[in-house]
C-alpha positions in Angstrom: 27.1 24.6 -48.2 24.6 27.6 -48.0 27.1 29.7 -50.1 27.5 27.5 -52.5 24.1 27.1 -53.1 24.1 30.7 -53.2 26.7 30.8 -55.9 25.6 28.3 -57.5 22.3 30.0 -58.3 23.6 33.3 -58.9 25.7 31.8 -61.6 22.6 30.5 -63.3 21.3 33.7 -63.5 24.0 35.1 -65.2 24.4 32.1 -67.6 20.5 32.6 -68.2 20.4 36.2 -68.4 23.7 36.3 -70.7 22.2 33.4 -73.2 18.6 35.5 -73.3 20.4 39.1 -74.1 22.5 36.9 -77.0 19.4 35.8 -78.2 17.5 39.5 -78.4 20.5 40.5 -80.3 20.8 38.0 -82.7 17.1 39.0 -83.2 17.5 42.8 -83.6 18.1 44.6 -86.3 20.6 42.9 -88.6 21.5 46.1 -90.4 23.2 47.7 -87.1 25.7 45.0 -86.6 28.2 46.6 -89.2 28.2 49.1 -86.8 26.4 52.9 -85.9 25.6 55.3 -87.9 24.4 58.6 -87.1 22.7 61.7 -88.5 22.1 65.4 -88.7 24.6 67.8 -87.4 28.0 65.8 -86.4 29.2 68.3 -84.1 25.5 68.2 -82.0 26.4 64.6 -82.1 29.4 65.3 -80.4 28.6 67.9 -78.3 25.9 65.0 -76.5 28.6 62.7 -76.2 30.3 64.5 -74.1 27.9 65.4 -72.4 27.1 61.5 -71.8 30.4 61.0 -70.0 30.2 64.6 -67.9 26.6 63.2 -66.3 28.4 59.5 -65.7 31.3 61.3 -64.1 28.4 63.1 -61.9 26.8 60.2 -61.2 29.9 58.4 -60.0 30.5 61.8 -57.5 27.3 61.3 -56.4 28.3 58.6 -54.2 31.5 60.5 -52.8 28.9 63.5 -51.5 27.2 59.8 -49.7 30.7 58.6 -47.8 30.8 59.9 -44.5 29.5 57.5 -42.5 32.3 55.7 -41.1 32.1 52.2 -41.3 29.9 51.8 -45.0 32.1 54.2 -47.2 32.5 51.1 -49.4 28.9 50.1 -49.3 27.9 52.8 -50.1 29.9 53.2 -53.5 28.8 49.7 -54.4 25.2 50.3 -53.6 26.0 53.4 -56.3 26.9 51.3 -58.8 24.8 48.5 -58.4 21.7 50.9 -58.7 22.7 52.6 -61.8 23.8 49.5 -63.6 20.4 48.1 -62.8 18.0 51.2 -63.8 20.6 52.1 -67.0 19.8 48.7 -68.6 16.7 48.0 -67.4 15.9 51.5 -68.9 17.5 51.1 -72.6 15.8 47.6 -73.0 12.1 48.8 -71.8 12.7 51.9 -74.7 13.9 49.4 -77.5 12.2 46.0 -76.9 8.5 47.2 -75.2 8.2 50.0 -77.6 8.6 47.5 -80.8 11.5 49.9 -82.2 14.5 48.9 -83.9 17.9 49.4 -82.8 18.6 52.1 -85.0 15.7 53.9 -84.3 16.1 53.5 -80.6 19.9 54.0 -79.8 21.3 56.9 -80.3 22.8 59.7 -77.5 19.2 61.3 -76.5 18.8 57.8 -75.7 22.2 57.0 -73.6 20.9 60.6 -71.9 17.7 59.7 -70.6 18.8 56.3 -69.8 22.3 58.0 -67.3 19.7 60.7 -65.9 17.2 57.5 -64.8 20.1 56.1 -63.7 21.9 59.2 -61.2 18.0 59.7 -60.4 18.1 56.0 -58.4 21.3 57.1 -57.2 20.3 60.2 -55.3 16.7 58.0 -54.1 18.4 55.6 -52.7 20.5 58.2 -50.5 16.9 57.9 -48.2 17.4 54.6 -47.6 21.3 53.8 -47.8 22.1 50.7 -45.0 18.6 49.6 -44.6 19.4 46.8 -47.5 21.6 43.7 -48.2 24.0 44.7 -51.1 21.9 42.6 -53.9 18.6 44.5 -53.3 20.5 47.9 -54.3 20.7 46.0 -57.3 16.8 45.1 -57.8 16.2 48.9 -56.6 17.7 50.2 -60.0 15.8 47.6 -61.7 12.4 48.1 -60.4 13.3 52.1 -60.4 13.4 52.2 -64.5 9.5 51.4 -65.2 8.9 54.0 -62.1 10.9 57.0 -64.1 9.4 56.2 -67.3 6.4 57.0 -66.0 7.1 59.8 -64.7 9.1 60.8 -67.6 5.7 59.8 -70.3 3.2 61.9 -67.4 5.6 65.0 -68.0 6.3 65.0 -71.1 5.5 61.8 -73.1 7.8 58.8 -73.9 9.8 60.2 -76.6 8.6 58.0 -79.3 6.2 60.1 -81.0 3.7 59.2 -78.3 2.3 62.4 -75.7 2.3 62.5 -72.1 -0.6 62.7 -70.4 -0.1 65.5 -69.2 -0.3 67.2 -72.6 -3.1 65.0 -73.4 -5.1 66.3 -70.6 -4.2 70.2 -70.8 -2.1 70.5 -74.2 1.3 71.3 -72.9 4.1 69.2 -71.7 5.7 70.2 -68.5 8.2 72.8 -68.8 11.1 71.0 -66.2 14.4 71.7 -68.8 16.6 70.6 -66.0 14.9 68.0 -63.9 14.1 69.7 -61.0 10.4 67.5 -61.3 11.6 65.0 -63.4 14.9 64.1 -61.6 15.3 65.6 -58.0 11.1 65.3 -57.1 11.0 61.8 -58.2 14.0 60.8 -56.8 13.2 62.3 -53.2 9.8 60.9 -53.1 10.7 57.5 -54.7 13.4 57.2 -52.2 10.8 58.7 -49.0 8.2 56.1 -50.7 11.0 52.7 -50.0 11.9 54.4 -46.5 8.6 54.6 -45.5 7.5 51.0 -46.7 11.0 49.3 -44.9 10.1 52.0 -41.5 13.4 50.5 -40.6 13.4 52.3 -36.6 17.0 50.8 -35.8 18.3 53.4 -38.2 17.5 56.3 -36.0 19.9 54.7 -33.6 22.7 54.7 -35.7 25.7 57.0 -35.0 26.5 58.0 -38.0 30.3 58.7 -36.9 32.8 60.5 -39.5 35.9 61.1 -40.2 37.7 64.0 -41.6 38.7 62.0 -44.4 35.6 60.9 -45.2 33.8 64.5 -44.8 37.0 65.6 -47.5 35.7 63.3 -50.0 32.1 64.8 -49.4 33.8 68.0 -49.9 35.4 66.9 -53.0 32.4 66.0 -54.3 30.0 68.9 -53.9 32.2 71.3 -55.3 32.6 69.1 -58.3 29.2 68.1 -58.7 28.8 72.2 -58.6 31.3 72.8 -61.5 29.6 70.4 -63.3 25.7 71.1 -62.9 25.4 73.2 -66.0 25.7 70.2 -68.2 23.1 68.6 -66.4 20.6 71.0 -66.4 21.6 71.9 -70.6 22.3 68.1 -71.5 19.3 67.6 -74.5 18.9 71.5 -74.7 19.6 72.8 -78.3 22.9 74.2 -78.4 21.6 77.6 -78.8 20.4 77.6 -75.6 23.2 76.0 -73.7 25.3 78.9 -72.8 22.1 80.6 -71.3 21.3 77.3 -69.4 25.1 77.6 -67.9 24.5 81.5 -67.2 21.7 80.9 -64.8 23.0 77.8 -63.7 26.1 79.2 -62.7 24.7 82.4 -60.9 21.7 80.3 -59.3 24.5 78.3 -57.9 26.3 81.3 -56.3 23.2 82.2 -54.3 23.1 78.9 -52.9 26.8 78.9 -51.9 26.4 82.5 -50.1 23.1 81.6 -48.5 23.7 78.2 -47.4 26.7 79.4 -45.2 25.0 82.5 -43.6 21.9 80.1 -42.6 24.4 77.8 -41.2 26.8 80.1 -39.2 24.0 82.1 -38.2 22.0 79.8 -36.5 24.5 77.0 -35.6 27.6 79.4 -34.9 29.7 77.1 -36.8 29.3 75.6 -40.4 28.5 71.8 -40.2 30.2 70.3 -43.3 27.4 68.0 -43.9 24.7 70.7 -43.7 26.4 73.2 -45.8 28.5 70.7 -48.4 24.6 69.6 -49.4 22.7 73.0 -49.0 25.2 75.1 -51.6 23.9 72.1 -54.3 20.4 74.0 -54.0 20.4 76.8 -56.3 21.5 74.5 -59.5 18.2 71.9 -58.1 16.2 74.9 -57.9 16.9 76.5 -61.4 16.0 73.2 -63.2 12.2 73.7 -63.9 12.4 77.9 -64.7 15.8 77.5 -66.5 15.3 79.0 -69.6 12.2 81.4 -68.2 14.5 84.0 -66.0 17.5 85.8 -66.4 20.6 85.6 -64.5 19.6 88.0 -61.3 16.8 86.3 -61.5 18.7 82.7 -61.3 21.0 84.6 -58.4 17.8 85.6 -56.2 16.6 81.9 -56.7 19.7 80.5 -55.7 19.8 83.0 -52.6 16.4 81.7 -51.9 16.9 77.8 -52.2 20.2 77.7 -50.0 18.1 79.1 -47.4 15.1 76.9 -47.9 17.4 73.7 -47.8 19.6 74.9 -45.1 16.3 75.7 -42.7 15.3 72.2 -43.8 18.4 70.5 -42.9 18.7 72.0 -39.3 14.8 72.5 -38.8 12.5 70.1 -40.9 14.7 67.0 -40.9 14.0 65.9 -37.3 10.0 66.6 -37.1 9.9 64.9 -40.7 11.7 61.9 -39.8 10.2 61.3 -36.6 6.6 62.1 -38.2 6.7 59.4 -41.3 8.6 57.4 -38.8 11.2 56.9 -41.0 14.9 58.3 -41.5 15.9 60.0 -44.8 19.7 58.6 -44.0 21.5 61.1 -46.5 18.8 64.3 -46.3 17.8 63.7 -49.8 14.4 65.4 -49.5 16.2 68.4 -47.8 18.0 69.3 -50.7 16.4 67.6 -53.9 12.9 67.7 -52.6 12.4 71.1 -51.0 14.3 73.1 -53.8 13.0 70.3 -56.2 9.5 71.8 -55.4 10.7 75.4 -55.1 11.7 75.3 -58.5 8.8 74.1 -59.6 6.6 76.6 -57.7 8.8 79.5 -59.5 8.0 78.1 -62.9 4.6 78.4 -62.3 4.8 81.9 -61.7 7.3 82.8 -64.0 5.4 81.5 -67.0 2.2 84.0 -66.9 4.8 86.2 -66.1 7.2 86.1 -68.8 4.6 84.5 -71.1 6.5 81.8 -72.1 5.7 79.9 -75.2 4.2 76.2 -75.3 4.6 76.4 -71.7 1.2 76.3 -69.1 0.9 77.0 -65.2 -1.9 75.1 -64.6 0.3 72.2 -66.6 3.3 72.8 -64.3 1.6 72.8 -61.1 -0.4 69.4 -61.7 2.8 68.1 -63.0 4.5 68.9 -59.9 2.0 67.7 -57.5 1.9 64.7 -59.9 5.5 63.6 -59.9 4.9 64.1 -55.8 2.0 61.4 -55.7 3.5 58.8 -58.6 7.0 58.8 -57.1 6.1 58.2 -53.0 3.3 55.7 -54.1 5.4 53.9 -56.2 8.0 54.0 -53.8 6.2 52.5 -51.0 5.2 49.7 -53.4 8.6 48.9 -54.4 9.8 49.5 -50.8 7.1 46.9 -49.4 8.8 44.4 -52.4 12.1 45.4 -50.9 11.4 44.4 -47.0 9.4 41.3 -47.7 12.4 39.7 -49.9 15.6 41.4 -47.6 14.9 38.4 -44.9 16.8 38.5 -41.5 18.8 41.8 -41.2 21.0 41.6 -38.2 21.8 44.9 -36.3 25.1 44.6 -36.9 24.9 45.3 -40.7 22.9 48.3 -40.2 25.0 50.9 -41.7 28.1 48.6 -42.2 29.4 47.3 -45.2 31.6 44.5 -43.1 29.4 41.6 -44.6 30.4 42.3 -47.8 33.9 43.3 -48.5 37.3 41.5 -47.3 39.1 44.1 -45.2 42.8 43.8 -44.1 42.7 46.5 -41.5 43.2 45.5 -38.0 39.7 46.2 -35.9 39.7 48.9 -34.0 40.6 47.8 -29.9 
């Protein structure tokens, strides 16, 4: 009877969600029915669709570098996609129908952008908190996420619609954060420390965490992908003048990591642990986001050198004293690799812009946007975290970490 209650309701909320999104488009602009239309230079146009589609297809690896732990390698690709369906729409409506805009003047592929990176941002947070949750509330996550980012997104660098960020208001530069490393792998590690800490979920540092080679392969799979494609990340609304230097650096910052990353590892653990290493090579391309188009490419290999080391040092070293200090487990180590490099990138901005004497760009304007994303993204995230744990009800042990409540499975149960 409970589940068809259950159903019951959740069909309502379709049927009243579906008849309310009819109704916003029968109120939109009538002149982008016959279909879209765009302008300036086609081939840019082009050039950002594919890029669209390259930071989806990241997005969706994203959640093979998550699969190793045994028992919730399908709960952990739902949570994935429940997330970023949640943020991505959430996202698109709060630029079109808060801002007042019509639909031709707010869709068009810098807006798809924005609204996929918003959307693999939630995907790497909730990496802190992965099997703390019942399946639905991954789903509220990505919605409550997309007013979080847009803040951060209007403090850096304003809201895109001919509005500034504060950030400029108060000092007279935007940010200078080309490929995310505040913007996407800060917030995202302190959004998902914020929900972490709020749920302080202590059954979690009794899980197991068991693999399986297979499982580790997919993890595999995915980092070396996700390494291929980081340059279009990092370049996706650069103009495409600067893209191939965006790649360079990208490319060469990413090489340091991989060298690093495995010396740190076999020198102080003898042996390379897959999911230490497979995490730690990913920290050059974080690292090179904020100073991307400040350095050159031995200057991109040196940072890359640098950031394996500080994420692999973190894994092995800083994981344990900061779990056990917030009281909290970062399930996935997402603060060892997008928060530590996320804020060495930013630190080598800061320096590199007096340096190099980079125009438009600010120090001061760096480092308070930095420590700014830090503060917005953790409060925020304890907010939405606290709103998380008060509406997840009973959460029996045995779904810690186990995705057995929601799927049908065929196997036979291990004897």
């Amino acid at each position: 009877m409970k589940m068809y209650v259950k159903t019951v309701v959740a069909l309502a909320a379709f049927l009243m969600v579906a008849v309310i999104s009819f109704v916003l488009f029968l109120s939109g602009d009538s002149s982008a029915s016959s279909g879209y239309t765009t302008t300036g230079d086609t081939g840019l146009e082009n050039f950002k669709f594919v890029k669209n589609i390259m930071i989806w297809f990241m997005l969706m690896l994203v959640a093979f570098l998550m699969l190793f732990i045994k028992k919730y390698e399908w709960g952990v690709a739902l949570a994935v996609l429940l997330s970023a369906a949640g943020s991505f729409v959430v996202y698109l409506a709060i630029k079109q129908f808060l801002f007042g805009v019509s639909i031709e003047e707010a869709w068009n592929q810098d807006l798809m952008l924005m609204g996929v990176i918003c959307a693999i941002t939630v995907v790497i947070a909730i990496g802190c908190f992965l099997g703390k949750l019942k399946m639905w509330q991954y789903f509220v996550a990505g919605i409550l996420f997309a007013p979080v980012f847009l803040i951060v997104e209007w403090f850096l660098f304003g809201i895109g619609l001919e509005h500034e960020g504060l950030l400029h208001m108060v000092f007279g530069f935007n940010a200078s954060d080309a490929g995310g490393s505040m913007l996407v792998h800060m917030c995202a590690a302190y959004f998902g420390l914020g929900v972490a800490i709020a749920l302080r979920e202590k059954r979690a540092f009794n899980e197991p965490m068991y693999t399986t080679t297979h499982s580790v392969s997919f993890v595999w799979l995915a980092s070396m992908l996700l390494w291929v494609l980081w340059p279009s990340f990092v370049t996706a609304l650069l103009p495409a003048d600067q893209v191939f230097w965006g790649m360079m650096v990208c490319y060469l910052a990413g090489i340091g990591s991989i060298i690093s990353a495995w010396i740190v590892c076999t020198a102080i653990q003898k042996k390379v642990n897959p999911l230490i290493y497979t995490y730690a090579m990913l920290a050059g391309p974080v690292a090179i986001g904020a100073p991307l188009l400040m350095i050159g490419p031995w200057a991109a290999l040196v940072i890359g050198l640098i950031a394996g080391v500080i994420s692999a040092l973190s894994f092995i070293y800083l994981h344990p004293r900061l779990t056990k200090a917030i009281g909290a487990l970062d399930v996935m180590g997402v603060h060892n690799l997008h928060g530590v490099a996320g804020w060495f990138g930013a630190i080598v901005a800061v320096i590199a812009i007096p340096l190099y004497g980079i125009d438009g760009a600010d120090s001061l304007t760096n480092l308070v946007g930095a420590i700014g994303v830090f503060a917005i993204s953790i409060a925020l995230g304890i907010v939405i975290g606290f709103v998380l744990k008060l509406t997840r009800g009973k959460f029996p042990d045995e779904h810690m970490f186990s995705d057995d409540a929601d799927f049908i499975k065929s196997e036979k149960p291990a004897e």
